[in-house]
Residue, then its C-alpha position, 0 to 999 in steps of 0.5 A: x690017819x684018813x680023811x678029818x682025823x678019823x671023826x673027831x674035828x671041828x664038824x663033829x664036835x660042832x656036830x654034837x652040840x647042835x644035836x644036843x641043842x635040837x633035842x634039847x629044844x625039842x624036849x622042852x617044848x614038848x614039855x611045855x606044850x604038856x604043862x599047858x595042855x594039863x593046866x587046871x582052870x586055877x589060874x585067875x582070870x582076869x576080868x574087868x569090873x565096871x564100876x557098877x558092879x563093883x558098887x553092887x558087889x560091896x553093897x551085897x557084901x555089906x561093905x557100904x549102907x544104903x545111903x552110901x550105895x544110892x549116892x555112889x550109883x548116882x554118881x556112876x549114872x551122871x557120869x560124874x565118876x569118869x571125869x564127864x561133864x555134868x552138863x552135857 
């Protein structure tokens, strides 16, 4: 019979599924260092708007009339929007 069953214990099924493991790792992160290597520039970027911006976005748009615009931007400029004290 010789030395471990000729080959086919426990060592070399545990063996394999190791090797299968390893290479199946190695696969998947080559294939994801590739998806984001080649990623377009598609993704939304995700940008914080201050709140000045916003208003002068919607303003431009046509969202709000200039009435509404001047009062908003006093309200940003007093710092009244962000729960400040007028008072300080």
């Amino acid at each position: 019979m010789g030395w471990y069953g000729n080959g086919w214990g426990w060592g070399s099924g545990l063996g394999m599924v190791m090797m299968l493991l390893v290479w199946g790792g190695l696969i998947a992160l080559g294939i994801w260092g590739v998806a984001r290597l080649t990623r377009g520039g598609n993704e939304p970027t995700l940008s914080v708007d201050v709140p000045r911006q916003v208003l002068d976005r919607r303003f431009a748009a046509g969202e709000i009339d200039p009435e509404q615009y001047a009062e908003a931007r006093r309200v940003l400029d007093s710092g009244l929007a962000t729960g400040a004290s007028p008072h300080q």
